[in-house]
C-alpha positions, 0 to 999 in steps of 0.5 A: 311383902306376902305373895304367891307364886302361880303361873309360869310361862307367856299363854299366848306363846304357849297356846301356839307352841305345838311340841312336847314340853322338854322341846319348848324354847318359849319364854319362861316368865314367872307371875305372882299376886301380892297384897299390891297387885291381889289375886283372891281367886288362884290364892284361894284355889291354892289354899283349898288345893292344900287344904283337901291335901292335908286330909289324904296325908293325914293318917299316914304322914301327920307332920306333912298333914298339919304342914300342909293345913298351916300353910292352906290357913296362911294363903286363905288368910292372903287371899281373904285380906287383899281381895281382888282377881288375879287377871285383874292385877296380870291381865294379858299374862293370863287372859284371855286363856286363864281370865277369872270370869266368875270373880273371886268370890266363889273361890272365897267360899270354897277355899273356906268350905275345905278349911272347914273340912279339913280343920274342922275349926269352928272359925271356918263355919263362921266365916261361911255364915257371915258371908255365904250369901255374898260370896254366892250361897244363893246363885245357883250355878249349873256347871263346875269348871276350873273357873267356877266353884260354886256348885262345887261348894254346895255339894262339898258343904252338903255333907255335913248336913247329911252326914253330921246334920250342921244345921248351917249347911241345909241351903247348901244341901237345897242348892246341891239338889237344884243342881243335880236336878238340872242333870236328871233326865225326867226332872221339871228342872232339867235343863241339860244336854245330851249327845245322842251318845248320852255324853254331857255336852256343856260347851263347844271347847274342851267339852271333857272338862264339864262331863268329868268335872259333873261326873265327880259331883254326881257321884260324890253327892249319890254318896253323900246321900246313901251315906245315912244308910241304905237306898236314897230316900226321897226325903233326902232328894225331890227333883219333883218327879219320881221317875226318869222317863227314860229307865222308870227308875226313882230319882234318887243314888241309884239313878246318879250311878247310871247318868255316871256309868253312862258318861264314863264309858262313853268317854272310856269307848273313846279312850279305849279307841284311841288307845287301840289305835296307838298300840296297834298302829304304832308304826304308822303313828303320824296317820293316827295322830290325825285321827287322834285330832279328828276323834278330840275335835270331834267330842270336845268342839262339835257334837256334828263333825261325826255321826253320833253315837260314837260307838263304844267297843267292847270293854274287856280287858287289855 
C-alpha cells in the first residue's frame, strides 16, 4: 500500500508547549496519507520540495539529482491518482493549525510546475494544459503562503514564457502581472497594505510569513523579467500606470527591488534590534525576552500595540 509520511507530533499539545524541543515530553505520534485515506495537498508539496531539490544537486552530485526527481515523479503520481485533502482524511490531527484551506488543487498545479521545471518532460507541460484551468490557472490569488500556491505557480510558470517563450505559459505570465500589481503602489490595481513603516501587512497572525513569502516572488519575477536583457520593458509588464506616486519611477525591475529593498530592511531593522538586545543584554536575557515577545507581537499580531514606524538602526556591520 503507498503512502507517505508527514507529520509528527499532536498540535494541539505542541502549540501549548512553550519550551526548547530537546525538553519536550509531548506525545509523538506519527500521521500518514495513503491511497485509503488521500492527501494530494502535502504529497504534492512533497513532491514539488524534491523536485526543485534535484535542480540545485544537479550540477554537483547528479546520482542524488536524478534520485531525488524519480521519487518527486513517483509522490506526484500519488498525489494526482488519490485525490483528496490531507486535513480531510487527519482532521483534528492537523486543524485547525495545518487545515488546507485552499484545497488541493492548487498544490496539484505546483507540484507539476517544478516537475515541468526540473524534468522538462513534455508530459509535465501537458498535464498542466489539460487541467490548469481546474486546478486554478484562472483564480487570481493575491497572497503566497504555506496554504496557498497559486500565485506562486504563476510566477514560477512565467519564466518559461519569458525567458524561453513556452507559448503554453502566457496566461500565467498575464496572471503573475495582476499580482505583482496588486503590491505596487500607483497601480489601478492596487489593492495592498502597508504599515506606515512601509512593511506589508497581510494578516493579523504571523504576518512575516506573507512579507517573505511576497518579498521572494517580487524579486524573482523582477528577475525573471530583466532577464531578456537590460532594463524591464513596459511591454513585458503594464500595471496600467507609468509611474509610482510615491518615487516617480516607472513600474517595471527596477521599482520591485525598491518595494523589496524597503520590506528587507524594515524586517532586518527588527533583527538587527533583537540581535542587539541579546548580544549586549546577555545577562539580563529573561527582560529581553519580554521585549523579544512585545517586538514579534508587535510586527506579526498588530500594527497598533506600538507607534509606527519602527525605527530601523543603523546597518553596518557587526
Amino acid at each position: 500500500m503507498l503512502m507517505l509520511m508527514l507529520q509528527v507530533g499532536d498540535p494541539n499539545m505542541d502549540h501549548r508547549c512553550w519550551e526548547r524541543p530537546e525538553d519536550m515530553d509531548t506525545p509523538r505520534n506519527v500521521y500518514k496519507v495513503s491511497t485509503q485515506n488521500p492527501g494530494s495537498d502535502v504529497a504534492a508539496e512533497t513532491a514539488a520540495a524534491l523536485a526543485a531539490a534535484s535542480i540545485v544537486f544537479k550540477d554537483s552530485d547528479p546520482s542524488y539529482s536524478s534520485k531525488l526527481l524519480k521519487t518527486a515523479m513517483k509522490v506526484f503520481d500519488f498525489a494526482d491518482k488519490y485525490r483528496g485533502s490531507y486535513s480531510d482524511s487527519l482532521h483534528s490531527a492537523v486543524c485547525p493549525f495545518y487545515c488546507s484551506y485552499s484545497g488541493y488543487q492548487d498544490e496539484l498545479l505546483w507540484g507539476a510546475s517544478w516537475l515541468h521545471r526540473a524534468s522538462q518532460n513534455r508530459l509535465y507541460l501537458s498535464y498542466i494544459e489539460s487541467n490548469g484551468q481546474t486546478l486554478g490557472a484562472n483564480d487570481d490569488d493575491y497572497s503566497f503562503s504555506w496554504d496557498d500556491k497559486r500565485a506562486g505557480t504563476k510566477v514560477l510558470l512565467s519564466k518559461a514564457f519569458l525567458e524561453e517563450n513556452t507559448q503554453e505559459f502566457q496566461l500565467y505570465k498575464a496572471h503573475s502581472d495582476n499580482y505583482i500589481c496588486s503590491l505596487v503602489p500607483g497601480s489601478s490595481s492596487f489593492q495592498a497594505q502597508y504599515t506606515p513603516g512601509g512593511l506589508l501587512y497581510k494578516a493579523s497572525e504571523s504576518n512575516l510569513q506573507y512579507v517573505t513569502s511576497t518579498s521572494l516572488l517580487l524579486l524573482t519575477y523582477a528577475k525573471y523579467l530583466n532577464s531578456k536583457g537590460g532594463a524591464c520593458q513596459m511591454r513585458d509588464f503594464n500595471c496600467n500606470s507609468r509611474k509610482s506616486h510615491n518615487t516617480g519611477e516607472e513600474t517595471g525591475g527596477l521599482h520591485f527591488r525598491v518595494i523589496i529593498q524597503q520590506k528587507c530592511l524594515t524586517w532586518w531593522g527588527l533583527e538587527r534590534s533583537i540581535h542587539s538586545m541579546f548580544i549586549t543584554g546577555a545577562h539580563r536575557y529573561h527582560q529581553f525576552m519580554h521585549i523579544l515577545i512585545t517586538l514579534i507581537a508587535t510586527m506579526g499580531f498588530s500594527t497598533s500595540t506600538l507607534p509606527l514606524p519602527i525605527p530601523i538602526p543603523s546597518l553596518e556591520p557587526y
